[in-house]
C-alpha positions as CSV (number, residue, x, y, z in Angstrom):
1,X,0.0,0.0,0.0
2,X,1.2,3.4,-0.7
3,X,0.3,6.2,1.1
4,X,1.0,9.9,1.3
5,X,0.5,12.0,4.1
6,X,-0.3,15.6,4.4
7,X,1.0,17.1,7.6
8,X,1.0,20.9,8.6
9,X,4.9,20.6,10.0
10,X,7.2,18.3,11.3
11,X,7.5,19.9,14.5
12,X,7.5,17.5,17.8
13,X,3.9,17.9,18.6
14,X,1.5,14.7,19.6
15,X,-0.2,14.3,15.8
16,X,3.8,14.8,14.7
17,X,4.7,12.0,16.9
18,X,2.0,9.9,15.9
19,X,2.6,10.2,12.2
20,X,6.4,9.1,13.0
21,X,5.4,6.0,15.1
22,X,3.0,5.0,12.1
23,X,5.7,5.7,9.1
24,X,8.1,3.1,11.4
25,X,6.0,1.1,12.5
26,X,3.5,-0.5,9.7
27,X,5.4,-2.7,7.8
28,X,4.1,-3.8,4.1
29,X,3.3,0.3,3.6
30,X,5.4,2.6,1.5
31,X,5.3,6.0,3.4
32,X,5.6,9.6,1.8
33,X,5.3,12.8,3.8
34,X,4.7,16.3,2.4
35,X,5.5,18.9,5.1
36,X,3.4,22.3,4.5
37,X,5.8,24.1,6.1
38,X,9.9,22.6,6.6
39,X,11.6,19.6,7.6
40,X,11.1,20.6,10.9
41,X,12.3,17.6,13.9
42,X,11.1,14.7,12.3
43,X,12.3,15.3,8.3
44,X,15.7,13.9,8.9
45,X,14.8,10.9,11.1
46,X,12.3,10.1,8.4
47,X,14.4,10.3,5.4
48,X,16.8,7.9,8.2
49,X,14.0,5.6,8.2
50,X,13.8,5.3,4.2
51,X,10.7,7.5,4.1
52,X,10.1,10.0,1.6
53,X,10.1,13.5,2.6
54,X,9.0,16.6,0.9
55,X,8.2,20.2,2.2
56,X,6.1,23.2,0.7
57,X,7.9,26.1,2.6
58,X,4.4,27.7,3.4
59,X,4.6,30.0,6.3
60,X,2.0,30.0,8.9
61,X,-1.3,31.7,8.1
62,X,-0.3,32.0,4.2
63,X,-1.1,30.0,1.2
64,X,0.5,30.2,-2.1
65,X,-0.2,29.2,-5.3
66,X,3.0,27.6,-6.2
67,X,2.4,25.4,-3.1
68,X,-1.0,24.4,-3.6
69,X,0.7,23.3,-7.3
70,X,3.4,21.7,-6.4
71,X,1.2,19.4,-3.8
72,X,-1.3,19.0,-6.6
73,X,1.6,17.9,-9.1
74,X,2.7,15.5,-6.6
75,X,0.1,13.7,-5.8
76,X,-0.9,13.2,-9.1
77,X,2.2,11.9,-10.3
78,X,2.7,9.5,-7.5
79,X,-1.1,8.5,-7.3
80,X,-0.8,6.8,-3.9
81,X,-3.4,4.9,-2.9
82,X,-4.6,6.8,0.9
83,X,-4.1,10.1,1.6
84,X,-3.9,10.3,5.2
85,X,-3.8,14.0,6.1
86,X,-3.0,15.3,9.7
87,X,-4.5,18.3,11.7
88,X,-7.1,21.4,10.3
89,X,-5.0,22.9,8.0
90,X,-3.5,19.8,6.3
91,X,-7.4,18.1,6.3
92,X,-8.4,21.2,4.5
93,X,-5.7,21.9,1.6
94,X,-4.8,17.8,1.4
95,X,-7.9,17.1,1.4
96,X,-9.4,19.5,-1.0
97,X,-5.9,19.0,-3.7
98,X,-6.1,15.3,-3.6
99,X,-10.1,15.1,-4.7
100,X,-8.6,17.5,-7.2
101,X,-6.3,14.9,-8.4
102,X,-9.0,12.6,-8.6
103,X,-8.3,10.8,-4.8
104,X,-11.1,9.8,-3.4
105,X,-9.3,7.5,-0.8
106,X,-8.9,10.7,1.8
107,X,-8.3,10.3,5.6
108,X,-8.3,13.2,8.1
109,X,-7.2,12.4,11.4
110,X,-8.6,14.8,14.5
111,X,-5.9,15.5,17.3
112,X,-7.5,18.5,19.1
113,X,-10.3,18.6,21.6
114,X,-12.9,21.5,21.3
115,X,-11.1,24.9,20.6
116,X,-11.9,27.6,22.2
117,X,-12.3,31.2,21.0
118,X,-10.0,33.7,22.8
119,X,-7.7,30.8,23.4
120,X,-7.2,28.9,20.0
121,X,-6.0,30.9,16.6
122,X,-9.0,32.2,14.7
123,X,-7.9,31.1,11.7
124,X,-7.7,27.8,13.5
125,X,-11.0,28.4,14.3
126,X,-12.5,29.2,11.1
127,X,-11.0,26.4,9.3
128,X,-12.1,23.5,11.6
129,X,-15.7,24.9,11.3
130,X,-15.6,24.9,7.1
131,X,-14.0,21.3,7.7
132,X,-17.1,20.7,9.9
133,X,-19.0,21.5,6.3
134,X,-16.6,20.0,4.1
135,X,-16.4,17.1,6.2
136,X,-19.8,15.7,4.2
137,X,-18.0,15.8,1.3
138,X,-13.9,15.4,1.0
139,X,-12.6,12.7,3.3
140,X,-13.7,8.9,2.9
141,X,-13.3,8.5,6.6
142,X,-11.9,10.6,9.7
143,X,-9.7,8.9,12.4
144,X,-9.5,10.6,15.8
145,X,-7.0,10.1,18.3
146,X,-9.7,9.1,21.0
147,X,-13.6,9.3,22.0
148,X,-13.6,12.9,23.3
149,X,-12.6,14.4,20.4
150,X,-14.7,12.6,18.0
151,X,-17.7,13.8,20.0
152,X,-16.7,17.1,20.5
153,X,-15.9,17.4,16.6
154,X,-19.2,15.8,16.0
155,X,-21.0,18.3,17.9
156,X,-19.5,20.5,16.5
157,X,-20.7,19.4,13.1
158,X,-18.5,16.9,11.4
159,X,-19.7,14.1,10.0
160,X,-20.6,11.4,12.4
161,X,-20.5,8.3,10.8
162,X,-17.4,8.8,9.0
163,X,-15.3,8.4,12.3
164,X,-13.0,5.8,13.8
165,X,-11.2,6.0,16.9
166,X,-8.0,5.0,17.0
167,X,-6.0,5.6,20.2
168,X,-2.3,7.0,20.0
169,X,0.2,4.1,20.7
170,X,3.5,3.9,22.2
171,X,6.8,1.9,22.0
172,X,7.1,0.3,24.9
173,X,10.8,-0.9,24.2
174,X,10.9,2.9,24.7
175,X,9.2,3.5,27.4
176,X,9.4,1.6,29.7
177,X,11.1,0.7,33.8
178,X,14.5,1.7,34.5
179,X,16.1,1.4,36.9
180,X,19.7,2.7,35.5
181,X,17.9,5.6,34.3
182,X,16.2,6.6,37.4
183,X,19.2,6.3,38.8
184,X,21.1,8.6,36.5
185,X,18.8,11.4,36.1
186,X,17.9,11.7,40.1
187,X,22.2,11.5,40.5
188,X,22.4,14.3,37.6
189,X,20.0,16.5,39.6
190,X,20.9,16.2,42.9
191,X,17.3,15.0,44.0
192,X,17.7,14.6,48.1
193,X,16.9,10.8,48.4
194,X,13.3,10.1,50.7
195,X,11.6,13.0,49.1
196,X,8.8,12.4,46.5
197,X,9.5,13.8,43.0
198,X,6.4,15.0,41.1
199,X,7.0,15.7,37.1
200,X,5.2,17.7,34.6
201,X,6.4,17.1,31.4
202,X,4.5,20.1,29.5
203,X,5.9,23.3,27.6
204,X,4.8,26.0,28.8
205,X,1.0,27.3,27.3
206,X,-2.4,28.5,29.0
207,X,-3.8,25.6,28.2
208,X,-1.2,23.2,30.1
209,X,-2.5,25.4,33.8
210,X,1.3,25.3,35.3
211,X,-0.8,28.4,37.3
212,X,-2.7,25.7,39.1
213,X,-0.4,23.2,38.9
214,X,1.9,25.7,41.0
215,X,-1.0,27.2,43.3
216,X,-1.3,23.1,44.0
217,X,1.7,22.9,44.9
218,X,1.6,26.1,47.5
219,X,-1.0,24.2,49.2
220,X,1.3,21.1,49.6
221,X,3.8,23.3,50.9
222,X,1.3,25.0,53.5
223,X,0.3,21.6,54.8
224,X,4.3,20.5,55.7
225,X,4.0,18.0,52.6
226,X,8.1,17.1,51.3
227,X,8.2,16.8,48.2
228,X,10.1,18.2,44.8
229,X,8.2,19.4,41.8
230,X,10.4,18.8,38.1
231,X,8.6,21.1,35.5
232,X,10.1,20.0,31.8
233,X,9.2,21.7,28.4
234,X,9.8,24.3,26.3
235,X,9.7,27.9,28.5
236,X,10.0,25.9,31.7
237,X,13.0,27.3,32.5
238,X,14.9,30.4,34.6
239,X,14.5,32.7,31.7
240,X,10.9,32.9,31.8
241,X,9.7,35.5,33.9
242,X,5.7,34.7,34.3
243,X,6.5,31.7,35.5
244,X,8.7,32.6,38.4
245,X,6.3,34.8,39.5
246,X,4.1,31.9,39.4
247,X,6.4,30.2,41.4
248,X,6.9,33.0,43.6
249,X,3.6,33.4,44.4
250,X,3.2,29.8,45.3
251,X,5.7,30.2,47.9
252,X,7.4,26.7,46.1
253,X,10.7,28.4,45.3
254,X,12.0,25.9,47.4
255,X,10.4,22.6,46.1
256,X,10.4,23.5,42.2
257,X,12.9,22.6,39.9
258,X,12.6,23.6,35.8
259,X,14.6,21.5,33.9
260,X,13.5,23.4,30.5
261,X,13.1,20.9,26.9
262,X,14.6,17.7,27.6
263,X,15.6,14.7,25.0
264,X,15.8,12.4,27.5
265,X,12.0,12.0,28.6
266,X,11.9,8.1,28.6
267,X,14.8,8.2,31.5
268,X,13.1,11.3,33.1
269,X,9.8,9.3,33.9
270,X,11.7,6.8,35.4
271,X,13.2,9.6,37.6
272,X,9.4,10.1,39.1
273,X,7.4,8.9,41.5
274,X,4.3,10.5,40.3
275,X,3.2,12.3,36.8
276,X,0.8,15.3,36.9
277,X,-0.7,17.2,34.4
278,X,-3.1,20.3,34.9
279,X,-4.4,21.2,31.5
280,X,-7.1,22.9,30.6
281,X,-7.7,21.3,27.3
282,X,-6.1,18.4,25.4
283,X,-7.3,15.9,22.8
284,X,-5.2,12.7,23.9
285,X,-2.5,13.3,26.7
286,X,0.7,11.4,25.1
287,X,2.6,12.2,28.6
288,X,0.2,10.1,30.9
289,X,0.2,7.0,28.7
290,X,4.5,7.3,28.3
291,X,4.4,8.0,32.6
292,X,2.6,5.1,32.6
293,X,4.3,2.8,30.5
294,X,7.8,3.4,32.4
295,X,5.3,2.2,35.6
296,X,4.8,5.8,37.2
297,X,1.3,6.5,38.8
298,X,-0.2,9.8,37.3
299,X,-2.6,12.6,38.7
300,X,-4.5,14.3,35.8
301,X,-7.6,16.7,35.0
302,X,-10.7,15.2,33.5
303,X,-9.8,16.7,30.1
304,X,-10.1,15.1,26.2
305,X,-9.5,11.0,26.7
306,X,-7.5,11.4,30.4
307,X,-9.6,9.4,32.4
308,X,-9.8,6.6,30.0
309,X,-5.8,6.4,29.7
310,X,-5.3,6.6,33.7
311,X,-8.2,4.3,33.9
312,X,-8.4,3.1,37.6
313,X,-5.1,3.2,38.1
314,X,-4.7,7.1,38.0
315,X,-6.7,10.2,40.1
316,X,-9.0,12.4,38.0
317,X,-9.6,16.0,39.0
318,X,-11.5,18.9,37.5
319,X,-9.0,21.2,35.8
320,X,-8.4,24.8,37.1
321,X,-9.3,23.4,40.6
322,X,-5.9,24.1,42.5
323,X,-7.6,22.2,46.2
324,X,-9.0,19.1,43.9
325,X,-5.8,18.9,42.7
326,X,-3.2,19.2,45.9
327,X,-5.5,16.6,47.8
328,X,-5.1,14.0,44.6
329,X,-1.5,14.6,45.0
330,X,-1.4,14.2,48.5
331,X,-3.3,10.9,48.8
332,X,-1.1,9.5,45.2
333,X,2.1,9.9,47.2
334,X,1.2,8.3,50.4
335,X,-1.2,5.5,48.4
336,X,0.5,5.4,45.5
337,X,-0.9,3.1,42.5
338,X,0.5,-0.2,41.7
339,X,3.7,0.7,39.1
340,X,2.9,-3.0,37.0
341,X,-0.4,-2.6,36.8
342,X,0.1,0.8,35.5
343,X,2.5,-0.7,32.8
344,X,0.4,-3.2,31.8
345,X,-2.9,-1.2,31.4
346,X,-1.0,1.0,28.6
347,X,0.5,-2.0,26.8
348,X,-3.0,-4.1,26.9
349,X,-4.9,-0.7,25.4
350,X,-2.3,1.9,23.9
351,X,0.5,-0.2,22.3
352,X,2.2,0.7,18.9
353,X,1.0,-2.4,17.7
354,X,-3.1,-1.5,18.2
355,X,-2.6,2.0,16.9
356,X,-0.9,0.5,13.5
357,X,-3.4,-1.9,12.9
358,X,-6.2,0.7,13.3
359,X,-4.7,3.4,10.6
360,X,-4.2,-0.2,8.2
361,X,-8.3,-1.4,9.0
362,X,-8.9,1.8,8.2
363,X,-7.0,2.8,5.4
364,X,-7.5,-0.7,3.5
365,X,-11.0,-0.5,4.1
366,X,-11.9,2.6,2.0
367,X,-9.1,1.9,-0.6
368,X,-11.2,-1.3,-1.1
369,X,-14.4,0.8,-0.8
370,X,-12.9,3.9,-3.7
């Protein structure tokens, strides 16, 4: 099977990562990637991996003719046989330039929850609503990354019975218990041996909450709890100056340590005795399922598919509830959840292998059907 995907970048968000796992990881498929914009993080590693990479040089927000030709041109020379496009902006120009090729085998795949005016780009905006109408008419079928956001899109107007869920998967050769690892990251930091260490593995963005994440943590302070708080991401680090003050404010100076982007995350779960994540908004929390995996109990909000990853091995909170929050924390580190049974919820229900054979059922179901 051949198949082309459409992909706004190549940045290392969670569609990004997804479409990497899948070009590795389904074997019998001949993978090409078109890039709106650059090569981005994943270009090279995919052109390592044999994969076929091509970029339009779009910047954000613009569209130019010679791009919309050039991907036109493309697909119709290579004529693959799925088009599997990823996020609004790559549904809406892959999908629209491959039924003007004459592709009627056209995939979306959802990765967002609801957005939210004020919060999410207009243009953003505007675009997922004319996919909402388009949606009738351009894709065969539309793959989201988990239940909550094919409701919300659906509610929103998309098509419902062109959906399939199909969870995010993860190595779990990758991710998984170390003890070497945990080990060397807790040496490399200096982390004071008996003391808890809570991680938030989240760059820094409204929507991830570090405000209540850090107003929990005040409270864990005020109530004489020991622990240390390891915040890593893009902007978590000493050179941002709203989150000091956040920090600050907390009166956590002295429990939080920002570790900034990382390339090491696999060896930092290990370091953890407990994943959190505060967000306000998210489609399908990658960072709970790879916590998880390496056997790490997590505390998360009741946002996009959390619940359902934690499962009942995990505490569940309403986001921007900074109490809710610092009692689930409390109770996880003196109860904390069983670290196997943590491991082996991800691999029975988010393995690489059940996400690759959902994008295949899928994809060989409407080539079949065009």
């Amino acid at each position: 099977m051949n198949v082309c995907h459409v992909v706004t970048s190549l940045d290392a968000g969670g569609a990004e990562q997804v479409l990497y796992r899948l070009c590795l990881n389904t074997h019998g498929v001949r993978h090409t990637v078109v890039s709106l914009r650059d090569r981005g993080v994943y270009g090279a590693p995919l052109e390592a991996a044999g994969v076929q990479v091509h970029t339009l040089g779009l910047k954000p927000g613009r569209l130019t003719w010679a791009a919309v030709r050039s991907l036109y041109g493309l697909l119709n020379r290579s004529r693959p046989d799925v088009v599997q496009t990823w996020m609004y902006h790559s549904d809406l120009l892959g999908g629209l330039v491959a039924r003007a090729a004459g592709i009627r085998s056209v995939v979306w795949a959802i990765h967002n929850s609801r957005l939210v005016p004020g919060k999410s780009a207009d243009l953003t905006i505007r675009i997922a609503r004319l996919n909402a109408f388009l949606s009738r008419h351009v894709p065969a079928a539309i793959i989201a990354c988990g239940i909550a956001a094919r409701d919300s899109h659906i509610e929103d107007g998309y098509m419902p019975g062109k959906f399939h869920v199909v969870p995010n998967g993860y190595d779990l050769d990758i991710f998984k218990p170390d003890p070497d690892a945990r080990e060397r990251v807790r040496s490399e930091l200096g982390l004071e041996a008996g003391i808890p260490v809570i991680g938030c593995v989240a760059r820094f963005d409204p929507m991830k909450d570090h405000a209540t994440l850090l107003a929990a943590a005040g409270l864990l302070v005020a109530r004489g709890i020991r622990f240390q708080l390891l915040l890593v991401g893009a902007g978590m680090d000493g050179h941002n100056p709203e989150l000091a003050t956040m920090i600050r404010n907390a009166g956590a100076e002295a429990h939080v340590r920002l570790l900034g982007p990382r390339t090491d995350i696999p060896a930092v779960m290990n370091a953890l005795d407990l994943h959190v994540l505060s967000s306000m908004r998210e489609a399908f929390p990658n960072v709970l399922a790879e916590a998880m995996a390496c056997g790490v109990p997590c505390v998360t909000t009741d946002v996009g598919d959390a619940a359902h990853i934690v499962g009942p091995h995990g505490r569940v909170v309403p986001p921007g509830d900074p109490a809710a929050l610092a009692e689930a924390l409390a109770l996880a580190l003196v109860r904390p959840a069983d670290s196997d049974a943590c491991r082996r919820h991800i691999a029975e229900n988010y393995s690489i292998g059940r996400m690759c054979h959902g994008y295949l059922s899928v994809w060989k179901h409407i080539h079949e059907s065009s």
